[in-house]
C-alpha positions in Angstrom: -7.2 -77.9 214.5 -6.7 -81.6 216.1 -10.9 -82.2 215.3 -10.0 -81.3 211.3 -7.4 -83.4 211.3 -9.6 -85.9 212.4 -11.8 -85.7 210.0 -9.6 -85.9 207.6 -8.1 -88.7 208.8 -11.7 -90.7 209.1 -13.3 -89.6 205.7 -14.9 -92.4 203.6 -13.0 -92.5 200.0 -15.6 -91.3 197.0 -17.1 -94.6 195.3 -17.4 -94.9 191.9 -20.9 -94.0 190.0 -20.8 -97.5 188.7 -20.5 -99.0 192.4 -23.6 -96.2 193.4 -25.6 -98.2 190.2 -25.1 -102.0 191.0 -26.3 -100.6 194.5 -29.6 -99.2 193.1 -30.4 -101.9 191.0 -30.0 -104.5 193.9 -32.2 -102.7 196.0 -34.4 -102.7 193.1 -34.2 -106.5 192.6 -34.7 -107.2 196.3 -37.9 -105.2 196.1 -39.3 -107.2 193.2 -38.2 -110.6 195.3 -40.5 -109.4 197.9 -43.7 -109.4 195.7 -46.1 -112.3 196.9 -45.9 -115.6 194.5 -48.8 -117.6 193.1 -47.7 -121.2 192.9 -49.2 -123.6 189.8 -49.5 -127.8 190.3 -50.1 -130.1 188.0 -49.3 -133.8 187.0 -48.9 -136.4 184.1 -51.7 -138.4 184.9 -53.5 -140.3 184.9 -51.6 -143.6 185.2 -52.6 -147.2 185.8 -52.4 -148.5 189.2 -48.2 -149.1 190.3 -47.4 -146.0 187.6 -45.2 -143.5 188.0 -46.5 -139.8 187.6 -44.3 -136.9 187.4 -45.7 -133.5 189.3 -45.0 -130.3 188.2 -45.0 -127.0 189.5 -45.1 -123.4 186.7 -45.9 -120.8 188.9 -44.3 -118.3 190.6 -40.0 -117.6 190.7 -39.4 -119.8 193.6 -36.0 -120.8 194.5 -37.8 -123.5 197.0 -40.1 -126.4 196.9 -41.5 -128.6 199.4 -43.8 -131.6 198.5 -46.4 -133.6 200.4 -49.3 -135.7 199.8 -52.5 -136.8 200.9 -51.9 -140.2 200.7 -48.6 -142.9 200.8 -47.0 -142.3 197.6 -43.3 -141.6 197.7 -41.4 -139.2 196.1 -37.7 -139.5 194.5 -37.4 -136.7 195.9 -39.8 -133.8 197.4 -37.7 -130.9 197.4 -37.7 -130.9 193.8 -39.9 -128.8 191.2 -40.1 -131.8 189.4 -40.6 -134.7 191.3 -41.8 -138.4 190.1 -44.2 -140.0 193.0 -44.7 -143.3 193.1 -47.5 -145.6 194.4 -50.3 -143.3 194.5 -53.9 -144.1 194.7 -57.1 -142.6 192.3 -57.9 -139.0 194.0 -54.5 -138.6 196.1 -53.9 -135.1 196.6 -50.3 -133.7 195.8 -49.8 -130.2 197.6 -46.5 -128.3 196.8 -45.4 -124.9 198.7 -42.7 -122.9 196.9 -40.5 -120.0 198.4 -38.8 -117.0 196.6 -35.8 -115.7 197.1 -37.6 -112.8 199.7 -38.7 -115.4 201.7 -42.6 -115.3 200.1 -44.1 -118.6 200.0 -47.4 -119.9 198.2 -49.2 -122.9 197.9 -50.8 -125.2 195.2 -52.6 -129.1 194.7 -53.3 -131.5 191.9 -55.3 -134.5 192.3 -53.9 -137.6 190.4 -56.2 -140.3 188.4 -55.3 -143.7 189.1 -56.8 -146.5 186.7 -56.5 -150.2 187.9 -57.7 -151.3 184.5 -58.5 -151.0 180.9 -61.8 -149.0 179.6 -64.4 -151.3 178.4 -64.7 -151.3 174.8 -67.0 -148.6 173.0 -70.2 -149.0 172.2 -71.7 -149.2 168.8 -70.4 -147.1 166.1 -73.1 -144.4 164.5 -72.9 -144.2 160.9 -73.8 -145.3 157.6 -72.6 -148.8 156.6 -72.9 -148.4 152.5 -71.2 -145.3 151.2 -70.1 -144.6 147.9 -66.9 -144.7 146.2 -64.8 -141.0 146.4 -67.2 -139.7 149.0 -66.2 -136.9 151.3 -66.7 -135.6 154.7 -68.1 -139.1 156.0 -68.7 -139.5 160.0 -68.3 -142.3 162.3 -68.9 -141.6 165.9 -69.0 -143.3 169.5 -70.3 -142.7 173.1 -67.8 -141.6 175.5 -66.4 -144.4 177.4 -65.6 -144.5 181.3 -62.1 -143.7 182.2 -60.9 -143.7 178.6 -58.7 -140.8 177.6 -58.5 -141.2 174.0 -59.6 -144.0 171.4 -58.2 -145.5 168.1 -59.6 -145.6 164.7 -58.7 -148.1 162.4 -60.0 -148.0 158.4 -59.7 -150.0 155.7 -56.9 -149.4 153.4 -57.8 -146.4 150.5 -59.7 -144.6 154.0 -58.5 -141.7 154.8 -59.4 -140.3 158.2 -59.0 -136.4 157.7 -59.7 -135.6 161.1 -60.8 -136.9 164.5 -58.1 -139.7 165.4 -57.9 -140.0 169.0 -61.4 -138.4 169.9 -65.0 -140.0 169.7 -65.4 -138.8 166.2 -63.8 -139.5 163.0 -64.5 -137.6 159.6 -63.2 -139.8 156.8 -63.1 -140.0 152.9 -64.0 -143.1 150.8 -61.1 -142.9 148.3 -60.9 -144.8 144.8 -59.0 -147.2 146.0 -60.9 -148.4 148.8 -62.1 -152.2 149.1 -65.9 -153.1 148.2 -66.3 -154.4 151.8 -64.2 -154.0 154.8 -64.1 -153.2 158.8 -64.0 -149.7 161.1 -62.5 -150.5 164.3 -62.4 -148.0 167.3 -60.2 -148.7 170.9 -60.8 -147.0 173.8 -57.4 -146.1 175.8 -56.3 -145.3 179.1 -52.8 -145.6 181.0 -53.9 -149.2 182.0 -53.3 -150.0 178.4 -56.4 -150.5 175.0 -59.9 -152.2 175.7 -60.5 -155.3 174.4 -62.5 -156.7 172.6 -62.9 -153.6 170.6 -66.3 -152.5 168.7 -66.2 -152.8 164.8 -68.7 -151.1 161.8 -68.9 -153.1 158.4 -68.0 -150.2 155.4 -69.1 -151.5 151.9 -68.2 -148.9 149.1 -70.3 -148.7 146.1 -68.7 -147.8 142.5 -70.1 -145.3 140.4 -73.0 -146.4 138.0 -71.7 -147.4 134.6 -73.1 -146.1 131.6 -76.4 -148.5 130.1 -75.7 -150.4 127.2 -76.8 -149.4 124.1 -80.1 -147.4 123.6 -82.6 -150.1 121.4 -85.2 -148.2 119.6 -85.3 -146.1 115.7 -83.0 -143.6 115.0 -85.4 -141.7 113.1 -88.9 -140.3 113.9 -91.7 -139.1 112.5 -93.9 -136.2 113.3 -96.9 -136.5 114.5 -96.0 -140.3 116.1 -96.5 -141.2 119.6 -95.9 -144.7 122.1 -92.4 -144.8 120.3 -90.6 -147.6 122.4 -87.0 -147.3 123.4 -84.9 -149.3 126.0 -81.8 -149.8 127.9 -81.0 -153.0 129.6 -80.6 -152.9 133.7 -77.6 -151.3 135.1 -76.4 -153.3 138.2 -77.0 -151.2 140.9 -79.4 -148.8 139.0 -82.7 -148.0 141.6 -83.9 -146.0 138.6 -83.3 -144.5 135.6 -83.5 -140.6 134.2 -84.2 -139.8 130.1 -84.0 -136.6 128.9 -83.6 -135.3 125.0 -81.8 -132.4 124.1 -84.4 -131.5 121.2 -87.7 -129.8 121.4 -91.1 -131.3 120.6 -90.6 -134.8 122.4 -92.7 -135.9 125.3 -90.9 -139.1 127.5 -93.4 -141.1 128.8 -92.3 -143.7 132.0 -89.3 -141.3 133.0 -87.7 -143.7 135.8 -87.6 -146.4 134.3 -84.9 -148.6 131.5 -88.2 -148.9 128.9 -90.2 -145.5 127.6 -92.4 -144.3 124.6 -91.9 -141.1 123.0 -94.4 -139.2 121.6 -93.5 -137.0 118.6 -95.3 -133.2 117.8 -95.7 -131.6 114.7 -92.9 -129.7 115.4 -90.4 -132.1 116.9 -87.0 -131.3 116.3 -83.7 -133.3 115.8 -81.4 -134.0 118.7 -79.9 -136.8 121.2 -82.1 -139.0 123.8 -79.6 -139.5 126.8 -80.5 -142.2 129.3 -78.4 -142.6 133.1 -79.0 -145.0 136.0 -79.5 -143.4 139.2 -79.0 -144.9 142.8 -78.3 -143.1 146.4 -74.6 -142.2 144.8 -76.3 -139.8 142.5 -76.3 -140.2 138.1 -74.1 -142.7 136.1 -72.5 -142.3 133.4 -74.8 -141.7 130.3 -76.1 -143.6 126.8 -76.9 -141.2 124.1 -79.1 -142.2 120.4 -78.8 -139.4 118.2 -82.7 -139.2 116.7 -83.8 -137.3 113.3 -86.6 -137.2 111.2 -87.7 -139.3 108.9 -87.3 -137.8 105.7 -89.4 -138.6 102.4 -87.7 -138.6 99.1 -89.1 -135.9 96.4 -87.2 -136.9 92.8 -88.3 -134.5 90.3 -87.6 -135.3 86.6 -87.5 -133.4 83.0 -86.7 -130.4 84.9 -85.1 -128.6 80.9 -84.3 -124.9 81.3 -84.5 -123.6 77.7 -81.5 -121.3 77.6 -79.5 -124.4 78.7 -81.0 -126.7 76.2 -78.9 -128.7 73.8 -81.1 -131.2 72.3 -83.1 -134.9 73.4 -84.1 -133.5 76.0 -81.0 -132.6 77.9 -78.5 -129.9 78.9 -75.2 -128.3 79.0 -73.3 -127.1 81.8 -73.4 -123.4 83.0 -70.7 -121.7 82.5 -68.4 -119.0 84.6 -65.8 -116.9 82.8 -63.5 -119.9 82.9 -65.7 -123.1 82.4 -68.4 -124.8 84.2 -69.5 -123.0 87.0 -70.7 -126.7 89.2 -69.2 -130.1 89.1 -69.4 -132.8 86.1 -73.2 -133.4 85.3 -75.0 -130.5 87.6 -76.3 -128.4 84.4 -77.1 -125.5 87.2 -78.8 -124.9 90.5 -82.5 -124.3 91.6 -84.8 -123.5 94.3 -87.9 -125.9 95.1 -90.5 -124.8 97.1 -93.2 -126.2 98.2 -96.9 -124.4 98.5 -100.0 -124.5 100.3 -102.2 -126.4 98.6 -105.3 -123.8 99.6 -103.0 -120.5 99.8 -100.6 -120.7 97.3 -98.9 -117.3 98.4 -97.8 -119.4 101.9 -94.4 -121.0 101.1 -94.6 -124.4 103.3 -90.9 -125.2 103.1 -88.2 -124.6 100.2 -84.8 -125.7 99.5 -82.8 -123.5 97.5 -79.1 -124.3 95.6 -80.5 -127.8 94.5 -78.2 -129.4 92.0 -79.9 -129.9 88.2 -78.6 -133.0 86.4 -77.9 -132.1 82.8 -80.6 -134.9 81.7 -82.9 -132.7 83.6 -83.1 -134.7 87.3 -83.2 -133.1 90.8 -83.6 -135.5 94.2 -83.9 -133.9 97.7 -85.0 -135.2 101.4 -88.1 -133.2 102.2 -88.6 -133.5 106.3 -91.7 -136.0 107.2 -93.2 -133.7 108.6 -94.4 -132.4 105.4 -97.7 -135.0 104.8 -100.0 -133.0 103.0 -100.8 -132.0 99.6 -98.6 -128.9 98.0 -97.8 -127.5 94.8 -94.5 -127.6 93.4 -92.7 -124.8 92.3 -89.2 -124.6 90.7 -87.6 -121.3 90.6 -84.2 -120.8 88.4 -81.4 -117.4 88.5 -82.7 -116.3 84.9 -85.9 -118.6 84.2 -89.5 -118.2 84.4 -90.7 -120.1 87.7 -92.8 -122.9 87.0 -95.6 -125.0 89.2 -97.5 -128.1 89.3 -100.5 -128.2 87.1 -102.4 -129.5 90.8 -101.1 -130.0 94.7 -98.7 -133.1 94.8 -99.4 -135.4 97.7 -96.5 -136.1 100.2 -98.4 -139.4 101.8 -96.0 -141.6 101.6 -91.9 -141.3 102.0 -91.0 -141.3 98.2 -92.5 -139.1 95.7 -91.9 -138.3 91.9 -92.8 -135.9 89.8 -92.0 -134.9 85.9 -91.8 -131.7 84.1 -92.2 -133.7 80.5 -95.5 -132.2 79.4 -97.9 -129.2 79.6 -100.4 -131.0 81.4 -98.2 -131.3 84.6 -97.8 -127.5 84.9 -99.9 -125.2 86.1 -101.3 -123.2 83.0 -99.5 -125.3 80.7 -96.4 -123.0 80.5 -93.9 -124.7 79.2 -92.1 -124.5 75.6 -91.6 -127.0 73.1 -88.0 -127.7 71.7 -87.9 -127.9 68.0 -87.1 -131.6 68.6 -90.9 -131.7 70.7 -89.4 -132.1 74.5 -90.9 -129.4 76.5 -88.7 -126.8 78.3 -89.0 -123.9 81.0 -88.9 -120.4 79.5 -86.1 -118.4 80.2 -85.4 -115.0 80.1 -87.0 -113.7 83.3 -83.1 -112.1 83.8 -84.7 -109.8 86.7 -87.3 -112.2 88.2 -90.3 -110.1 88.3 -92.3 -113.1 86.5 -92.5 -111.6 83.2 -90.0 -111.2 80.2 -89.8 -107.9 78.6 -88.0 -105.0 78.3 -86.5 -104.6 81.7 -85.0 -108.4 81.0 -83.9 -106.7 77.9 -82.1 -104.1 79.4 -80.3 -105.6 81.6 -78.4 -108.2 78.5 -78.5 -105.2 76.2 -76.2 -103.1 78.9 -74.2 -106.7 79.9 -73.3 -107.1 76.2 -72.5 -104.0 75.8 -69.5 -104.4 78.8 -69.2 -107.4 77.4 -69.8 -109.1 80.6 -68.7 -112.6 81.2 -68.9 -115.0 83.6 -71.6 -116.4 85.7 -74.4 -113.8 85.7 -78.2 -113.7 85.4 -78.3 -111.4 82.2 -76.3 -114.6 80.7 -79.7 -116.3 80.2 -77.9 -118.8 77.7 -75.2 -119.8 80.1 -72.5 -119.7 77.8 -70.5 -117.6 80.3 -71.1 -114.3 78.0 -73.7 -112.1 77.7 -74.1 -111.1 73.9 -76.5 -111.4 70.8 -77.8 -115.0 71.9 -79.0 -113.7 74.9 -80.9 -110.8 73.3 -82.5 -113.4 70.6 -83.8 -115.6 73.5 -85.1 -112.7 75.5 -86.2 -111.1 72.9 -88.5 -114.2 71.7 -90.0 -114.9 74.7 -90.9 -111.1 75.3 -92.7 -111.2 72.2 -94.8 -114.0 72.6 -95.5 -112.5 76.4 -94.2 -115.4 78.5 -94.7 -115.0 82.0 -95.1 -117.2 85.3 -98.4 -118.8 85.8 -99.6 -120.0 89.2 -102.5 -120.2 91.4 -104.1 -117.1 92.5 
């Protein structure tokens, strides 16, 4: 009984989870203070000779650390993780030995640079001297320089150094603004301070090329012509020239240089001679001539269409449902055409809604190329086409020919007015080359719907087809008018 009582006397009280928890997790914590530490050293070196350099230690959780060195330098204070030496020589060794809170300890060095002077100043600089105007990506470079630990660029003013400040390499872009001529400068830096003298590199920019002045030579060309001389004066800073032409046909001769001769095919086409200096910035700005061919003058006269005849020689208007169907003075509209001179049935060139004068007059441009000897043939909406009596020579650059009598056209095939000027037949209202019935059927069926307006039954051009119209038909079918041409 006395035992039991003592026991209850001597018990230990019950502690609280909470206090059972705090316990656990301090063994815990005292087991991870026991793991074995790896200490880290390090320094802010280098530093010139009499520097201060602070030492550093990252490693392992250390509550501890002790200091030493190799050498003399002092410490502020060695215990510390931290501490600023002073007085140290090049290659002093700094050793540092940390402890953890379980009593682990671990070890570390770090050497410290010492300087007693400045680098020497870099050698040359590598790169290009002349660059040119809004270049990228340019590169300037040194050789490393003994016991330097970075280096300073310096550019001229509109030089942008995109990357590489501080290292041995600089990448920079030539802006716009930059100065024709100016100075890259590089210093080589330690703790002791910059080298001096430092190295320098002459930069001169070049501007773009401007455009030549203006091209000297003809405007116009003419088929067939070669050793035609054009020119540009010198562009400043040209080192050669490229011409090009945006037509077909045209051969350049003496590309590269500001003088050249162009030779002209058969079959040379219109379009613009460009000329650019060239130097090692690339093409300048371009001069353009704008070159077409020479074109020969064909003026053909006494041109009458009979159903637009009004007397002396000389016609009335056309006319639409409402009044004239073309301006003041254009009786109506033709086609030329010219032929070969052996093969008639090959069509060389024609021209077709050519303005006819009332007094009978039609001018056109016919392209140089056309040299040779053709026939003439003029073609009208309700007329019988009519050609030269013989093949017209185009020789020179103006060239006339009149419709006034029977011996200029081919078969004689014109009619006389009753006032004796000589007319082309009309009538040929379906242009097959003959007038007859099928010309009469189309007016007889347009009078009957009383059909106005501008039409090819209207073969009067009174702007109605009706009676008139049948009459001149009519006549013409009689007396069997029809086209006559070379076979």
């Amino acid at each position: 009984m006395e035992e039991t009582e003592f026991l209850k006397t001597t018990a230990l009280p019950r502690r609280p989870a909470v206090t059972i928890s705090l316990i656990a997790m301090m063994l815990v914590l005292g087991t991870q203070e026991s793991i074995a530490q790896t200490a880290v050293a390090s320094n802010s070196g280098p530093v010139c000779t009499g520097g201060t350099v602070t030492l550093n230690e990252t490693g392992g959780s250390a509550v501890s650390w002790l200091w030493s060195s190799s050498g003399t330098a002092s410490f502020n204070d060695n215990s510390l993780q931290n501490p600023v030496a002073t007085g140290a020589v090049n290659g002093e060794i700094f050793t540092v030995r940390i402890t953890d809170a379980g009593g682990n300890t671990a070890s570390a060095t770090t050497t410290v640079i010492v300087y007693s002077l400045p680098p020497v100043r870099p050698d040359n600089v590598s790169g290009e001297e002349t660059q040119c105007r809004n270049a990228v990506g340019v590169v300037y470079s040194i050789s490393p320089v003994v016991n330097a630990t970075s280096y300073l660029w310096e550019v001229p003013a509109g030089v942008e150094i995109t990357s590489g400040q501080g290292t041995l390499s600089i990448t920079v872009n030539i802006g716009p603004s930059a100065p024709a001529s100016g100075t890259i400068r590089v210093y080589a830096i330690n703790a002791c301070g910059t080298s001096t003298p430092h190295r320098s590199k002459d930069l001169n920019v070049t501007d773009p090329l401007a455009a030549p002045g203006s091209i000297t030579g003809s405007s116009t060309f003419t088929y067939g012509a070669t050793g035609v001389p054009y020119s540009v004066g010198a562009v400043t800073g040209a080192t050669s020239y490229i011409w090009s032409y945006s037509g077909t046909g045209v051969t350049i001769n003496g590309n590269g240089s500001n003088n050249v001769t162009l030779d002209f095919s058969s079959s040379a086409s219109a379009g613009q001679l460009s000329v650019r200096g060239i130097n090692a910035c690339g093409e300048g700005s371009a001069s353009s001539l704008e070159l077409t061919a020479a074109a020969k003058a064909l003026l053909l006269s006494s041109v009458v269409l009979e159903g637009l005849y009004s007397g002396a020689g000389t016609m009335r208007q056309a006319r639409n449902a409402t009044g004239p169907q073309y301006a003041a003075g254009v009786a109506d509209h033709i086609t030329i055409e010219l032929h070969d001179a052996v093969n008639y049935a090959t069509v060389v060139w024609s021209l077709p809604d050519v303005p006819l004068s009332t007094s009978g007059m039609a001018e056109i441009n016919i392209p140089a190329v056309h040299s040779g000897s053709y026939y003439i043939t003029v073609r009208h909406r309700n007329s019988i086409a009519t050609t030269t009596a013989l093949p017209v020579s185009f020789a020179g650059t103006s060239i006339s020919y009149s419709y006034s009598a029977p011996l200029a056209i081919y078969g004689g095939n014109l009619k006389v007015s009753s006032d004796n000027y000589y007319m082309i037949f009309g009538g040929d209202v379906n242009q097959d080359g003959i007038v007859d019935t099928g010309d009469m059927n189309w007016v007889d069926n347009g009078s009957a719907s009383i059909l106005r307006g501008y039409n090819a039954a209207d073969a009067t051009g009174d702007g109605i087809v009706d009676t008139s119209d049948m009459n001149l038909v009519d006549n013409n079918s009689a007396a069997i008018v029809r086209v006559r041409r070379p076979d």
